[in-house]
SELO-917642 format. One record per residue (C-alpha): residue number from 1; residue in one letter; x, y, z. Coordinates in steps of 0.2 Angstrom, whole numbers. Layout:
N
NODE   pos   code      px      py      pz
NODE   NUM      A       X       Y       Z
...
END
This chain:
310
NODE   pos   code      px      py      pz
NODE     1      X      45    -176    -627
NODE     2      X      41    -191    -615
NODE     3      X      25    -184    -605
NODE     4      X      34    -192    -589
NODE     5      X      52    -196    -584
NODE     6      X      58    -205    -569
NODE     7      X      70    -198    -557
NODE     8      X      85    -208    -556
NODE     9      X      86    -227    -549
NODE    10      X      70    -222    -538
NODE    11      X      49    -225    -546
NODE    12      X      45    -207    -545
NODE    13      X      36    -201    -560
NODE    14      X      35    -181    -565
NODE    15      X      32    -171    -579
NODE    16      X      49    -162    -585
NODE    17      X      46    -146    -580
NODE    18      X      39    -145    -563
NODE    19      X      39    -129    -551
NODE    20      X      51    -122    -540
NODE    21      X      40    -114    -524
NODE    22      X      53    -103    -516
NODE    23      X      41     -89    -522
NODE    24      X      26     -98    -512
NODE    25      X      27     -90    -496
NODE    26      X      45     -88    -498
NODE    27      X      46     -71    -486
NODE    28      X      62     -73    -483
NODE    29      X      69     -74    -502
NODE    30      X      57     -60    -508
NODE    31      X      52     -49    -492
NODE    32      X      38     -39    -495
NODE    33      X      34     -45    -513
NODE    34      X      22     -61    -512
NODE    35      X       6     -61    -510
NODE    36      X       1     -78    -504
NODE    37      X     -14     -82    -513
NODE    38      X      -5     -78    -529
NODE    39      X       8     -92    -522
NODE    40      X      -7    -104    -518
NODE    41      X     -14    -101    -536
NODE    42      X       3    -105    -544
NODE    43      X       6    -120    -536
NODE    44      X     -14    -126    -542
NODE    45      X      -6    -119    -560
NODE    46      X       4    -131    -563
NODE    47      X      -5    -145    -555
NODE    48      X     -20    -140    -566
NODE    49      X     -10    -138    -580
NODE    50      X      -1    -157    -578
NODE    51      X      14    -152    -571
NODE    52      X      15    -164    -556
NODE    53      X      32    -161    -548
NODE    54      X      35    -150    -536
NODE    55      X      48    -144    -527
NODE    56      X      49    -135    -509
NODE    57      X      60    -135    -495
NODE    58      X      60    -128    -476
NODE    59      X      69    -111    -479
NODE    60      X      58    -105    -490
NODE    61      X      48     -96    -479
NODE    62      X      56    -102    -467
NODE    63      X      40    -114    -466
NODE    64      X      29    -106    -476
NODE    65      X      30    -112    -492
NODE    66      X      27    -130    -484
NODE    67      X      10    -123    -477
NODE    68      X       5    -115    -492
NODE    69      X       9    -131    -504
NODE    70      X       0    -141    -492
NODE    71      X     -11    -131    -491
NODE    72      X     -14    -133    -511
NODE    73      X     -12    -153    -510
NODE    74      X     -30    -155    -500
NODE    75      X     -38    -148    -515
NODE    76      X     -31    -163    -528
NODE    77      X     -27    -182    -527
NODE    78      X     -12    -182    -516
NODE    79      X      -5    -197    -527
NODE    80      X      -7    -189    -543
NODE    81      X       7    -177    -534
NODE    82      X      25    -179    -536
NODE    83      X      32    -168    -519
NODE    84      X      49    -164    -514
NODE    85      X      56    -155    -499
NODE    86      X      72    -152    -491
NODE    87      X      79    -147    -473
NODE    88      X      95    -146    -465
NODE    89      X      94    -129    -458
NODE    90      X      94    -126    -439
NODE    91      X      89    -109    -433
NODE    92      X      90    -106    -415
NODE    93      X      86     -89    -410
NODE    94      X      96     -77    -421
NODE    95      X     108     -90    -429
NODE    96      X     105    -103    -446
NODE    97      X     116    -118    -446
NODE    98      X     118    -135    -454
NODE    99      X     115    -149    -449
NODE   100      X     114    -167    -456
NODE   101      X     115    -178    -440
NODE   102      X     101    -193    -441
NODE   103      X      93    -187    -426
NODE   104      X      90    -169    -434
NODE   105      X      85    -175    -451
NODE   106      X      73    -187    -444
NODE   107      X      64    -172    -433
NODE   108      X      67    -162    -449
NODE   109      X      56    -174    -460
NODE   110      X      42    -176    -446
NODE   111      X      39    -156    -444
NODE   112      X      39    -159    -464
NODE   113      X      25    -169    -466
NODE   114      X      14    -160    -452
NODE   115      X      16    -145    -460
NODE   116      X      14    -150    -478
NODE   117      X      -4    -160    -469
NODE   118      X       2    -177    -479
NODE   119      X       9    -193    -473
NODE   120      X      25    -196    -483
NODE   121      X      37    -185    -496
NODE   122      X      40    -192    -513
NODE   123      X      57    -183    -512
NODE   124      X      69    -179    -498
NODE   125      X      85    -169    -499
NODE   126      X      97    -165    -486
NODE   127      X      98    -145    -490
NODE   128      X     116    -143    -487
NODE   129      X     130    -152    -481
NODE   130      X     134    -149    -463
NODE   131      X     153    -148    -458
NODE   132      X     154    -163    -446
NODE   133      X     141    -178    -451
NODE   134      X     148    -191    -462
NODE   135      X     135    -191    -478
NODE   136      X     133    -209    -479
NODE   137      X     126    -208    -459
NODE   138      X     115    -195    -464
NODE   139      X     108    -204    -480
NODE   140      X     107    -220    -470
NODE   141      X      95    -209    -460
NODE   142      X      85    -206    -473
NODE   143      X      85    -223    -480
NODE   144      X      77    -230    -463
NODE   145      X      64    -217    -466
NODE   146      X      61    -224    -485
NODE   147      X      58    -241    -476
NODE   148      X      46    -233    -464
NODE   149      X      38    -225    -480
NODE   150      X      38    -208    -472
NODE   151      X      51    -202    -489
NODE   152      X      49    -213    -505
NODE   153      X      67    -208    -511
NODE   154      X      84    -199    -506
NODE   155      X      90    -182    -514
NODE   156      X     105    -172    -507
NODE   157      X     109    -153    -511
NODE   158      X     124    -141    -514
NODE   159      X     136    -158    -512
NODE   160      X     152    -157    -518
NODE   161      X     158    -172    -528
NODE   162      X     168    -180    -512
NODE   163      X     152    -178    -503
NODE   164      X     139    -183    -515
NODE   165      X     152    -199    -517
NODE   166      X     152    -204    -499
NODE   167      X     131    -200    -496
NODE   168      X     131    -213    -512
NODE   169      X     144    -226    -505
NODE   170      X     129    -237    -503
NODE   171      X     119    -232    -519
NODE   172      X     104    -223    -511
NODE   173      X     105    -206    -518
NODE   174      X      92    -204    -533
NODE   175      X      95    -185    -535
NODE   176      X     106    -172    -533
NODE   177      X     101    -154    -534
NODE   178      X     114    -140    -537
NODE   179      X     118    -124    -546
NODE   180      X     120    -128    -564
NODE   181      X     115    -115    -579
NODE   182      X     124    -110    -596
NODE   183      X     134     -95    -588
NODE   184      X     139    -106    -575
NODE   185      X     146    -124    -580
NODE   186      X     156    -129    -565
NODE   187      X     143    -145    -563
NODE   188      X     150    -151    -578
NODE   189      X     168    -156    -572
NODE   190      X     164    -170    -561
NODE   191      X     147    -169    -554
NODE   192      X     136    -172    -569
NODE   193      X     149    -186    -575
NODE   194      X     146    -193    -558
NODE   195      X     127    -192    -559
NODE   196      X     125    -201    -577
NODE   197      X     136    -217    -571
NODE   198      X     128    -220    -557
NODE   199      X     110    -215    -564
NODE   200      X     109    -201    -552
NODE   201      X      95    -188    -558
NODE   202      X     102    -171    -559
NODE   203      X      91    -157    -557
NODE   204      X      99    -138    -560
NODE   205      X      92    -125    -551
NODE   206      X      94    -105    -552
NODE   207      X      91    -115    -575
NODE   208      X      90     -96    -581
NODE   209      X     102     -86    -570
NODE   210      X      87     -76    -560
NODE   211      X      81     -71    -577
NODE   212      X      96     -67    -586
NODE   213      X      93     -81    -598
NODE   214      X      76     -77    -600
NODE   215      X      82     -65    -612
NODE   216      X      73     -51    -602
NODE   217      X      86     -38    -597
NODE   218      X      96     -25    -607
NODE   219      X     109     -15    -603
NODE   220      X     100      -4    -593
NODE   221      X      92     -14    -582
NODE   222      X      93     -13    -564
NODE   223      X      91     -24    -548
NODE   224      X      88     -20    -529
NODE   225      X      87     -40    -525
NODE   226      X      99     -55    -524
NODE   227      X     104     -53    -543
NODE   228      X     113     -36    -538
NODE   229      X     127     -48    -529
NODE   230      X     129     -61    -541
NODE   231      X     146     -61    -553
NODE   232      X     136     -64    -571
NODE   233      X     125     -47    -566
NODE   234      X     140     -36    -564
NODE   235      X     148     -23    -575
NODE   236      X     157     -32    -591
NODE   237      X     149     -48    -588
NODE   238      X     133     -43    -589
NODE   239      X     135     -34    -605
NODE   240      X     143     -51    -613
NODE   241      X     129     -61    -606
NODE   242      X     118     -49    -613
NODE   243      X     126     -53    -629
NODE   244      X     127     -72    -630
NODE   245      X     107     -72    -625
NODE   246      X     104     -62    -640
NODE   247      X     113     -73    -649
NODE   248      X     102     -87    -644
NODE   249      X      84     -75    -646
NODE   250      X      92     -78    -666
NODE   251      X      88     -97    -664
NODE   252      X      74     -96    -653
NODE   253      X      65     -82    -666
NODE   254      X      69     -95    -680
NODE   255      X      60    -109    -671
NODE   256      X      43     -96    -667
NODE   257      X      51    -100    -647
NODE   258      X      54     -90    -633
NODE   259      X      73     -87    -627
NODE   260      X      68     -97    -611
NODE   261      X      61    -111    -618
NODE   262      X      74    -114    -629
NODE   263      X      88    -115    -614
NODE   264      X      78    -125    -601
NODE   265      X      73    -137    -616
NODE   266      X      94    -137    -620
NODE   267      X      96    -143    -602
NODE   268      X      85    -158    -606
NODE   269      X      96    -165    -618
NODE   270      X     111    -165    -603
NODE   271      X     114    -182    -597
NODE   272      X     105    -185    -583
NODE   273      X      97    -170    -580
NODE   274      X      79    -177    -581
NODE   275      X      68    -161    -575
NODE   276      X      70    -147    -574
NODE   277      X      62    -133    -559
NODE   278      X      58    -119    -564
NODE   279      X      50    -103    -551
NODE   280      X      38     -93    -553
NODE   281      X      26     -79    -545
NODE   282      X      11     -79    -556
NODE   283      X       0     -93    -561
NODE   284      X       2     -89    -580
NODE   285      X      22     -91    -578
NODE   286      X      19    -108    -574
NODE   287      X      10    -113    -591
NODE   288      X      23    -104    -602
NODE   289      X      39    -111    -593
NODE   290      X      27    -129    -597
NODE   291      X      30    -123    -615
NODE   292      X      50    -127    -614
NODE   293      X      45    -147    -611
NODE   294      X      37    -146    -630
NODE   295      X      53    -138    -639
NODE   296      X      63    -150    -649
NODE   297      X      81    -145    -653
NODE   298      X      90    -152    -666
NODE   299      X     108    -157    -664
NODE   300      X     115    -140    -673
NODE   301      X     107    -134    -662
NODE   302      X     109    -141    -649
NODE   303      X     130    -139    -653
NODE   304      X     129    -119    -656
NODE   305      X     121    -114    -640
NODE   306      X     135    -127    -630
NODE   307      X     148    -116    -642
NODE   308      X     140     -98    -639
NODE   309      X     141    -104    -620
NODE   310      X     158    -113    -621
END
């Protein structure tokens, strides 16, 4: 596999598999599991181990997953770093809500940078769309920041397609994030269509389902988290997932692979979907998910876990 691929129309180069942080300093996501030098020593994992892209956002935390991944940065050769974050969450006393307006998103960015201690993002997504602000206001927002060199390039987040269509009227959008994984394919209807005409990167996240893909649950598994509400972990369903991962152990034992690897490397051969983000808590999490980025499929491969999927 390529060493480097670039996101979409923009110059941003990252190694395949980068990290998702929402477990560094992430309070909020996992309360009273992280341990924040454990986060700090993740994030030096994969910058240690070459993986250059990394990927963060306001919520997590809120805030302190930006602190802690700056934090991190002061210790390597800020350009060797590939950095995305995202905001669009307002809190004001008890209550979260969206917003996308120019003025917002600009405030959003310079609270960014101060607490990620650098003077510009590689990457800059607008979280979630907010009910009232046109897209294409809120990415021209964004793009006057680009030509201030405060962001390098323009992401958006959880967009529908009609959204996504109108933040890209002008062509400014180098990625879109949003949820995409085997058990759950909705993306390819029209987003990832969308995203390989007009050279859009796509980058899935929740890749392995919260770990169902990972091939590390049985039947008798149980979860007191966020998997515990989510459809594919749920009576029947989970049994059949159960069943189709096993199905794809049977390819991944054949090749001397882990499950994982063999489902975020099946990702990369998606149009558009140039890297991939995977989480993690502990440093050596981070060098096996690196693993995936080495696993060649062939196309029969390739075709049987689309089919067991289908």
């Amino acid at each position: 596999m390529a060493e480097h691929v670039t996101l979409g129309k923009s110059t941003l180069a990252v190694h395949p598999i980068g990290l998702g942080t929402n477990a560094v300093g992430g309070h909020n996501i996992y309360p009273d599991m992280l341990d924040e030098e454990q986060g700090k020593d993740v994030v030096r994992a994969a910058l240690d181990n070459g993986m250059n892209f990394l990927d963060t956002a306001f919520i997590y935390g809120p805030e302190r997953s930006e602190e802690l991944v700056g934090e991190v940065m002061k210790e390597y050769n800020r350009e060797d770093i590939i950095l995305a974050t995202k905001g669009a969450h307002k809190i004001e006393g008890s209550e979260t809500t969206m917003d996308n307006s120019p003025a917002f998103l600009k405030q959003a960015v310079e609270d960014s940078l101060r607490r990620l201690q650098t003077d510009y993002i590689d990457l800059y997504y607008i979280h979630f769309p907010d009910e009232e602000t046109p897209k294409d206001e809120a990415v021209q927002a964004l793009r006057e920041l680009k030509e201030e060199g405060k962001i390098r390039s323009i992401g958006v987040s959880n967009f529908t397609i009609e959204q996504l269509k109108e933040a890209n009227k002008h062509g400014d959008v180098d990625v879109l994030q949003s949820e995409y994984n085997l058990l759950n394919r909705e993306a390819e209807k029209d987003l990832l269509p969308y995203t390989e005409q007009e050279n859009i990167t796509f980058i899935p996240y929740f890749p392995l389902e919260s770990g169902l893909l990972a091939g590390k649950y049985d039947e008798n598994t149980t979860f007191s988290d966020i998997r515990d509400s989510r459809p594919s972990f749920k009576g029947e369903a989970f049994k059949e997932n159960l069943a189709k991962v096993e199905k794809v152990r049977e390819i991944a034992d054949a090749k001397g692979e882990e499950v994982a690897h063999v489902i975020l490397a099946w990702y990369l051969t998606r149009p558009s979907i140039d890297a991939i983000i995977p989480g993690a808590k502990r440093a050596e999490q981070v060098v096996n998910n690196k693993r995936a980025g080495d696993v060649t499929l062939t196309d029969e491969e390739i075709r049987k876990i689309d089919e067991i999927f289908s």
